[in-house]
N, C-alpha and C positions, 0 to 999 in steps of 0.2 A: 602399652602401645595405644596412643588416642584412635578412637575410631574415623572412617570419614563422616564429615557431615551430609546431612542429606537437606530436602528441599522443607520437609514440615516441621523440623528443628527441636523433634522428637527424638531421642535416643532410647530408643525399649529396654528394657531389663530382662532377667529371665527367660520363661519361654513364650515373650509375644516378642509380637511383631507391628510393620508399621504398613499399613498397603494402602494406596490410593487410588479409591474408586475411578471406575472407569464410566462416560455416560451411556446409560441406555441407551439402547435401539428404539425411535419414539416410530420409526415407518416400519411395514409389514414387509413382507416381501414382493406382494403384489403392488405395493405403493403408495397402500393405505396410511394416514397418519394415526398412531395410537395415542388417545388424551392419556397421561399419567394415570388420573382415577381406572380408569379400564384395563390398564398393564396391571397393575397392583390388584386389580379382582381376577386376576387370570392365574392364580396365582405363585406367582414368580416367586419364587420366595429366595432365587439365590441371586448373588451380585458376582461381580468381577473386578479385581485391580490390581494393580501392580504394586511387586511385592517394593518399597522402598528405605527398609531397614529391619534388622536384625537383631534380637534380645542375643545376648552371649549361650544363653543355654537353649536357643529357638531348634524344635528337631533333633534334640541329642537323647533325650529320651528321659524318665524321671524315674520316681524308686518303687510306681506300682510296674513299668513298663519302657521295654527297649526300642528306643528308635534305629531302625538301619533301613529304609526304602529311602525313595528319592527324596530329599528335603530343597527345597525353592531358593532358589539366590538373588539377592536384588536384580531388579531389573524384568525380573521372569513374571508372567500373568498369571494368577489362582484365581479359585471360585470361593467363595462366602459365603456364609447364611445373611441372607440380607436384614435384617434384623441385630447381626450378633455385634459383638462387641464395643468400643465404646467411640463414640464420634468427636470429633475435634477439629478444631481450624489452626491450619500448621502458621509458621509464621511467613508461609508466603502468600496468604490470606485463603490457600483449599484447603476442602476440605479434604479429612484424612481418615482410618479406624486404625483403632489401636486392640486387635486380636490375639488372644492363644493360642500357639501355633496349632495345637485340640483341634481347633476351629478351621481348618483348611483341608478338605477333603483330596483336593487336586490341583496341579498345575495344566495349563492349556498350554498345547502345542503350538 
């Protein structure tokens, strides 16, 4: 059965996945603007995006270790290591990461 297509015209394999960052928060809450260099020293080190596609084996678990907690379904919002996995420009010219489902601590309510 062909999968659907999605919008970065990646199709994952295995146990990664496809999620599209979402943009930082650049104001404070008091309504401060934050320069990029200053967010990045504060040190933020996780990101957010939504999940936009699925390896066939993403969250089912491997042969050191059983997956059965909540696993993410497109459409749904995770956190990231901001740094992790591997960056790329989908073909609808954003950018995308292409992660291990490893790599996803949580989905946001």
């Amino acid at each position: 059965m062909p999968r659907k297509k999605n919008s970065s015209g990646m199709d994952p394999i295995g146990f990664r996945l496809v999620v599209k960052p979402q943009g930082k928060e650049k104001v404070s809450k008091g309504g401060i603007i934050i320069p990029e260099t200053t967010a990045d020293r504060q040190g933020d080190a996780v990101d957010r995006g939504e999940v936009v596609a699925l390896g066939g084996m993403a969250f089912t678990g491997n042969s050191f270790q059983s997956w059965d907690g909540r696993k993410p379904e497109v459409g749904e919002t995770v956190i990231f290591p901001r740094y992790g996995g591997m960056v790329f420009k989908g073909s609808d010219g954003e950018n995308y990461r292409l992660l291990n489902d490893e790599d996803i601590p949580a989905v946001l309510e």
